[in-house]
ROSEBA-942858 format. One record per residue (C-alpha): y, x, z; chain. Coordinates in steps of 0.02 Angstrom, whole numbers, plus 50000, padded with zeros to 5 digits. Last residue first. Layout:
N
@v = Y | u = X | w = Z | chain = A
...
***
This chain:
254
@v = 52760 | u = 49304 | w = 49085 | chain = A
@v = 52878 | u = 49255 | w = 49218 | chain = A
@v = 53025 | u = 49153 | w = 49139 | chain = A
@v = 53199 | u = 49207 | w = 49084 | chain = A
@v = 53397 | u = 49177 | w = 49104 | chain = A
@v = 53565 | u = 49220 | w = 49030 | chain = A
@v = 53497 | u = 49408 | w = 49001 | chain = A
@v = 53611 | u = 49570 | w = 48986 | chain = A
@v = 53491 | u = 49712 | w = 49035 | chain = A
@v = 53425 | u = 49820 | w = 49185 | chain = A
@v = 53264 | u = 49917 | w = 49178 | chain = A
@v = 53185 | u = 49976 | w = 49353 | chain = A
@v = 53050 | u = 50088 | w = 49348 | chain = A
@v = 52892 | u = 50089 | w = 49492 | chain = A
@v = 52774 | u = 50109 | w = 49335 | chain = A
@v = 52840 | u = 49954 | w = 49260 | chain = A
@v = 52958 | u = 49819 | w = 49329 | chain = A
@v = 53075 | u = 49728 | w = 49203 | chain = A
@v = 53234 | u = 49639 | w = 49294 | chain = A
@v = 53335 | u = 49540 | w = 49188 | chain = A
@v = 53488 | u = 49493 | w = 49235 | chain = A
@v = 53607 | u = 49346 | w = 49243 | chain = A
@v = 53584 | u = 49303 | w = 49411 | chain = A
@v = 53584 | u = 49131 | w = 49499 | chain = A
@v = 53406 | u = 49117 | w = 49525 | chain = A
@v = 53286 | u = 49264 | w = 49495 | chain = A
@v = 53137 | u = 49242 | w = 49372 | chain = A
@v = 53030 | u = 49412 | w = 49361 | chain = A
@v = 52938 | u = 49468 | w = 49241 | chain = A
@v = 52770 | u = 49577 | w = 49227 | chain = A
@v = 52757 | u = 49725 | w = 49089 | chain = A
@v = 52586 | u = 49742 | w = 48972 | chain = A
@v = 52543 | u = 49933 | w = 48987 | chain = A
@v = 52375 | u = 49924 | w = 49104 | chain = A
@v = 52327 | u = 50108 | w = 49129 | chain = A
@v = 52385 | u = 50108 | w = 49324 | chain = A
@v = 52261 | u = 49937 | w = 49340 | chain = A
@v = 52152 | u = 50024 | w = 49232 | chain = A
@v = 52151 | u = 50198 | w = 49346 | chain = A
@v = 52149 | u = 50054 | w = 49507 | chain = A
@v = 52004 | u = 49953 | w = 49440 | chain = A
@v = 51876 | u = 50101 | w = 49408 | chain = A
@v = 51917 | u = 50190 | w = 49582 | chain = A
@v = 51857 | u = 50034 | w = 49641 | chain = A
@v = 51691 | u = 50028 | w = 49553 | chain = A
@v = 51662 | u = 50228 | w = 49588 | chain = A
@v = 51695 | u = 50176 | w = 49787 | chain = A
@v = 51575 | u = 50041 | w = 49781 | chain = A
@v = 51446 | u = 50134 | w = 49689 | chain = A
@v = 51467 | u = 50289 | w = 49824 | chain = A
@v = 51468 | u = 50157 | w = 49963 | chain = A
@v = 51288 | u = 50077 | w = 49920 | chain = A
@v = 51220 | u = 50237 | w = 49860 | chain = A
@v = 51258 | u = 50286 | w = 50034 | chain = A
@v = 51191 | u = 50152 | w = 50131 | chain = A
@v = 51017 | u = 50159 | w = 50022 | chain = A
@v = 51000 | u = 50345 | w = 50082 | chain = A
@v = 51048 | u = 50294 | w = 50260 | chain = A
@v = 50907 | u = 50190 | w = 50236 | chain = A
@v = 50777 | u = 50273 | w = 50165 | chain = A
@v = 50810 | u = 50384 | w = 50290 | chain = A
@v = 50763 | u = 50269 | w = 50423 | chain = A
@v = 50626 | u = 50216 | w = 50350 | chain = A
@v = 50614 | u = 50066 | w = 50249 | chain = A
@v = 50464 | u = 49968 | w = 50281 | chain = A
@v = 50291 | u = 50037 | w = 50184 | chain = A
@v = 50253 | u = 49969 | w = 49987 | chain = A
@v = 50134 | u = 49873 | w = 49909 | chain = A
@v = 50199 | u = 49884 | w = 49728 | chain = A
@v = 50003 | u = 49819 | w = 49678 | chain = A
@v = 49916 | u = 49950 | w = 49783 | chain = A
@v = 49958 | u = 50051 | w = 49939 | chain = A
@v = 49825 | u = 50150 | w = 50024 | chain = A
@v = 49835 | u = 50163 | w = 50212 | chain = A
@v = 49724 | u = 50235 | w = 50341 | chain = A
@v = 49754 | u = 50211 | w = 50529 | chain = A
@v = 49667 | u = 50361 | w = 50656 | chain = A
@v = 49589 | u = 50309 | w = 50795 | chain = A
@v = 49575 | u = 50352 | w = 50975 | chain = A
@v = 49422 | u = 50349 | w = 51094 | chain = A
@v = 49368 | u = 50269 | w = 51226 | chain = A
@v = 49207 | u = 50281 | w = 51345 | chain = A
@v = 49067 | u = 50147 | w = 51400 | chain = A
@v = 48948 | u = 50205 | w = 51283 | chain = A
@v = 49072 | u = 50169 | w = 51132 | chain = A
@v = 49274 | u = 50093 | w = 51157 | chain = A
@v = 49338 | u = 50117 | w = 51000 | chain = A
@v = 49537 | u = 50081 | w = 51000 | chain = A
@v = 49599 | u = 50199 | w = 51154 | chain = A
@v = 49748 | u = 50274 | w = 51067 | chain = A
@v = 49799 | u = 50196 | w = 50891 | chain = A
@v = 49846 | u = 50368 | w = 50784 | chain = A
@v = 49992 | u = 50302 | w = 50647 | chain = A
@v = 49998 | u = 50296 | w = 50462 | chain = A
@v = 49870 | u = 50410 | w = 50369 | chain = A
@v = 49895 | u = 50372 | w = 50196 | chain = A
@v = 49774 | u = 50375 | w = 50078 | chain = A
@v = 49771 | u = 50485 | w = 49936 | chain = A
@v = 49577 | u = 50505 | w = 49909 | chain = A
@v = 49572 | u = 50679 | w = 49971 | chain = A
@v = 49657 | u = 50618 | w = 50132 | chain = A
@v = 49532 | u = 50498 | w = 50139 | chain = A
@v = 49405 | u = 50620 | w = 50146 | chain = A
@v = 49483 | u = 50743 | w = 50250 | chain = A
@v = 49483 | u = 50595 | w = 50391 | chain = A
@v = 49304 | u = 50559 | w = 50365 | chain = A
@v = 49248 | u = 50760 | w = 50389 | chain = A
@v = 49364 | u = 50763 | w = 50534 | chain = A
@v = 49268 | u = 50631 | w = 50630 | chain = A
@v = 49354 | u = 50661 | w = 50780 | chain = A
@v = 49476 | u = 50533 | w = 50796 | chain = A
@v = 49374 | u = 50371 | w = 50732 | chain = A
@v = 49429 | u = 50319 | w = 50576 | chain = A
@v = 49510 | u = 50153 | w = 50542 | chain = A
@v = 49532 | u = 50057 | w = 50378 | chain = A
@v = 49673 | u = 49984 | w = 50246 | chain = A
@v = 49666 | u = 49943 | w = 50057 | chain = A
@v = 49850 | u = 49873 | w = 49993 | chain = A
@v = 49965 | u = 49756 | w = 49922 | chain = A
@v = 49826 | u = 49609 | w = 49880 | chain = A
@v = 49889 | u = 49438 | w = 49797 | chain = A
@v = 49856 | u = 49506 | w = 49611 | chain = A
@v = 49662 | u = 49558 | w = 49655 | chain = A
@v = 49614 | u = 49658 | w = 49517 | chain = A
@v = 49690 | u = 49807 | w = 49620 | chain = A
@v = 49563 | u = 49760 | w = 49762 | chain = A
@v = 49403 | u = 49801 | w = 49646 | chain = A
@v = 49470 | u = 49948 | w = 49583 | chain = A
@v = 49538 | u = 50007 | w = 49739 | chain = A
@v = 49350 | u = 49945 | w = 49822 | chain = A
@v = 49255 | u = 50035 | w = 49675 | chain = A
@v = 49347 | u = 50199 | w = 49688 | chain = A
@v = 49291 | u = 50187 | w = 49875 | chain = A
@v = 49115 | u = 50164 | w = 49800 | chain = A
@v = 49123 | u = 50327 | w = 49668 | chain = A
@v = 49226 | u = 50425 | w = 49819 | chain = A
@v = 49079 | u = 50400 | w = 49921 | chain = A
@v = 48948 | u = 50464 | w = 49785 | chain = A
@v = 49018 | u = 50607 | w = 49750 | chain = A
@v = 48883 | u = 50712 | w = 49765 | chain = A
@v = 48916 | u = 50801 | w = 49934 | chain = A
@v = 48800 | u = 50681 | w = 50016 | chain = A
@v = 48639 | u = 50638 | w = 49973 | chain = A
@v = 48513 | u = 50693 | w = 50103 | chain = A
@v = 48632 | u = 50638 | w = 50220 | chain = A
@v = 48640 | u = 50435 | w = 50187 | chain = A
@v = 48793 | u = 50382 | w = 50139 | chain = A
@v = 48916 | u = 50276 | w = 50227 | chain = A
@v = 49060 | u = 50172 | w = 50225 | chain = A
@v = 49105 | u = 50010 | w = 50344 | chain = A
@v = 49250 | u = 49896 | w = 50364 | chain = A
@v = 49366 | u = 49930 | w = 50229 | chain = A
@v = 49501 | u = 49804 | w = 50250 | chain = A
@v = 49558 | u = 49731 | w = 50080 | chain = A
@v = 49743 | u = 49657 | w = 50118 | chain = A
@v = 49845 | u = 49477 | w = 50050 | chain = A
@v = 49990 | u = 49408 | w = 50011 | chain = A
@v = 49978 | u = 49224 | w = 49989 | chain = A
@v = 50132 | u = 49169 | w = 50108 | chain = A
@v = 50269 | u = 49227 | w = 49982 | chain = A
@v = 50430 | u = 49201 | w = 50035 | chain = A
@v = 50443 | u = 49346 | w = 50148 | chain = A
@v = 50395 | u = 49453 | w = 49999 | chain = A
@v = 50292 | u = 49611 | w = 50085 | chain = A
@v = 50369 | u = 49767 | w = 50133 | chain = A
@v = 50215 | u = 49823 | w = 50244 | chain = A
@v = 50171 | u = 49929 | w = 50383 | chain = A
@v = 50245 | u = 49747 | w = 50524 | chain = A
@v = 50079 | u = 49657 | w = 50424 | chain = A
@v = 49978 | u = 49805 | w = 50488 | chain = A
@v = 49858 | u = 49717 | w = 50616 | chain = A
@v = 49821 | u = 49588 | w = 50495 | chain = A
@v = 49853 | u = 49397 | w = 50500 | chain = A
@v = 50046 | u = 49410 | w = 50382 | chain = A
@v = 49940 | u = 49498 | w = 50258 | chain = A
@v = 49816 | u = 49392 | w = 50236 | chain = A
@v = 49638 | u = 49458 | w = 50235 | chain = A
@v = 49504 | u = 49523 | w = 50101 | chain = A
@v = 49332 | u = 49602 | w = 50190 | chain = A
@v = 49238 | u = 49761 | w = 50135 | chain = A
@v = 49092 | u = 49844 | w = 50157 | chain = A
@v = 49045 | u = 50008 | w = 50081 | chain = A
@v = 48859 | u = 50084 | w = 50045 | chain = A
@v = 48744 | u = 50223 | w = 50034 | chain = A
@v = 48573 | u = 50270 | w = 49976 | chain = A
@v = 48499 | u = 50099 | w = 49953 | chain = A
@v = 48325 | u = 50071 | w = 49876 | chain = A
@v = 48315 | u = 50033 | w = 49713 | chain = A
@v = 48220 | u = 50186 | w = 49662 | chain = A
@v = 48129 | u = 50190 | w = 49824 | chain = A
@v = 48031 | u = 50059 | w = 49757 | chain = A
@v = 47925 | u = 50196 | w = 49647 | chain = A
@v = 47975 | u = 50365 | w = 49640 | chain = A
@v = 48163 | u = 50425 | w = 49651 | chain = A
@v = 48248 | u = 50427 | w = 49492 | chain = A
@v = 48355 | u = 50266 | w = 49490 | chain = A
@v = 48445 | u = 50311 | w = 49623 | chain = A
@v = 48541 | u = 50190 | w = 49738 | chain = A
@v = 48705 | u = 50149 | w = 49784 | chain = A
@v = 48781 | u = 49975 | w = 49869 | chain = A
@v = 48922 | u = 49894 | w = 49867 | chain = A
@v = 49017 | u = 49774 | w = 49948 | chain = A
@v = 49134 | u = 49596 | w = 49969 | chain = A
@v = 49100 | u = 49501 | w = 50159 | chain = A
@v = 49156 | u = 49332 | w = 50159 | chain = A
@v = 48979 | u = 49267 | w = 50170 | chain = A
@v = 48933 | u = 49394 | w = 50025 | chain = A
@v = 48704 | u = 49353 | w = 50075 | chain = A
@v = 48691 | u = 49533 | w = 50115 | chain = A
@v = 48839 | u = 49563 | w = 50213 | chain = A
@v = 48842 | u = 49415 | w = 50313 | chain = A
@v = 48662 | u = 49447 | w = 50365 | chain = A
@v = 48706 | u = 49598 | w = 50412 | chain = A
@v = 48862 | u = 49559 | w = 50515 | chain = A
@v = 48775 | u = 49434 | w = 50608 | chain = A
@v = 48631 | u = 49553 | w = 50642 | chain = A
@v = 48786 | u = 49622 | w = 50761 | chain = A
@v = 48838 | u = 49780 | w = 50746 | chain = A
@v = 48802 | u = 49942 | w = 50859 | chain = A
@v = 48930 | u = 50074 | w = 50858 | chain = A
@v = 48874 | u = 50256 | w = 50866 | chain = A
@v = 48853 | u = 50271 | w = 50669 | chain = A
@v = 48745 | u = 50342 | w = 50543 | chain = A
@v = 48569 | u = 50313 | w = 50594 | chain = A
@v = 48615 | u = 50129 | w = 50639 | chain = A
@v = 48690 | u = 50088 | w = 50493 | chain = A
@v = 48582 | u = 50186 | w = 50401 | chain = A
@v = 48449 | u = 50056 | w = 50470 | chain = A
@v = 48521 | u = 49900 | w = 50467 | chain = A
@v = 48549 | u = 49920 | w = 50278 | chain = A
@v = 48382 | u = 49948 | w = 50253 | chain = A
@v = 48316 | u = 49801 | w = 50334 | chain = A
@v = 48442 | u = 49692 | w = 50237 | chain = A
@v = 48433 | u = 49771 | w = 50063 | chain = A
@v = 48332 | u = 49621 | w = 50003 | chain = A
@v = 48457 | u = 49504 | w = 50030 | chain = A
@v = 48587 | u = 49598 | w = 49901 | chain = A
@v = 48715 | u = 49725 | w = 49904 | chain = A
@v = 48811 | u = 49742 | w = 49735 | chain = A
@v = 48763 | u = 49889 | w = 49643 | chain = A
@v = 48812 | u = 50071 | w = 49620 | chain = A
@v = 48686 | u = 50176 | w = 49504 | chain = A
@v = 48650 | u = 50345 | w = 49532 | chain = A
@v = 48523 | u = 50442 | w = 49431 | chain = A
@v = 48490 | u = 50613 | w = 49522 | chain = A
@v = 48501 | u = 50756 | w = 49406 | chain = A
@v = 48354 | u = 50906 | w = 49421 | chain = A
@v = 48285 | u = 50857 | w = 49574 | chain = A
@v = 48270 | u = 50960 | w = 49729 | chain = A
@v = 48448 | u = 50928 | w = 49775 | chain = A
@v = 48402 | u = 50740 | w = 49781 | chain = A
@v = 48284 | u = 50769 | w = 49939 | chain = A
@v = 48157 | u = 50648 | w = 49937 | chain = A
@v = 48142 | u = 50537 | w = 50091 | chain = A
***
């Protein structure tokens, strides 16, 4: 494989992921990670059987290589209300359309890494699921120790939500995962607990300024109320706690 550092400016272009790619794409696959997919997966990939990705390649190497893939993303779109973090979002109850983009594999070959070419595709999957109006937010899983994937999200402004304990289960050991989040669309988490109280108090503190408001207009309010009393000839006006007495053969509440 050519190195790309040796050349004086690699020419990347990203790509959708076609039949051709298929042995290719089975083979960084299986270079780069320690799961083993189904050729399911691949062929479902290639041929967009509910599978969405990407592909990068560059133009400069020699020959056939040039549209040969160098890295890749795979995604899938799911409803909300079927995914593992339907409880992670504040989604419309009454909407039943609301939908995810799960990133289900990313990779780029070694000898061209460090030139941006990951965050080019994931830019391509937020782009791609932010033209989607139905979708709140782009999720995927990390494996604990890959430290190098879990700074890269970070970098990207995902949100790490929660460590899953025992979720891969490789060469007959487990391992933990870490959940990434990336809200799109007003996707937005729960209400924490603080966002609660918070809401609570706003709450009370408008209530309070409301009723404050009707008892200085109430005090404010000059117009006097009457009183009708049977057999009396007085008239009693009440205003501001006063009492005001005067010669009156009868009158009516106003």
């Amino acid at each position: 494989m050519v190195d790309p550092k040796a050349q004086l400016c690699p020419n990347i272009v990203y790509r959708p992921i076609m039949p051709s790619d298929l042995e290719v794409l089975e083979q960084i696959h299986a270079d780069l990670f320690p799961i083993r997919y189904e050729s399911e997966f691949f062929l479902n990939v290639v041929n967009g059987y509910d599978i969405v990705s990407w592909g990068a390649v560059d133009r400069n190497r020699p020959g056939c290589q040039s549209d040969e893939l160098i890295g890749f993303v795979t995604t899938r779109t799911i409803p909300a209300k079927e995914s593992e973090i339907a409880d992670m979002l504040r989604c419309d109850s009454s909407r039943t359309d609301q939908t995810l983009v799960y990133i289900l594999t990313l990779g780029v070959v070694e000898s061209y890494r460090s030139l941006g070419i990951a965050t080019s595709l994931i830019r391509e999957v937020i782009k791609y699921a932010s033209n989607i109006p139905t979708c709140r937010a782009v999720y995927l899983h990390v494996i604990a120790y890959n430290d190098p994937a879990i700074r890269f999200y970070q970098k990207m402004m995902f949100k790490c939500i929660q460590r899953l304990s025992n979720f891969y289960y490789i060469k007959g050991q487990h391992y933990d995962s870490y959940l990434f989040l990336y809200y799109i669309n007003g996707g937005r988490s729960p209400c924490s607990p603080l966002e609660l109280v918070t809401a609570l108090a706003t709450y009370v503190r408008s209530l309070f300024k409301s009723l404050t408001a009707k008892i200085w207009k109430k005090e404010e309010k000059k117009v006097p109320r009457w009183f009708k009393c049977k057999d009396t000839s007085c008239l009693l006006v009440t205003q501001n706690k006063r009492i005001i007495t005067t010669d009156s053969t009868g009158f009516q509440c106003v």
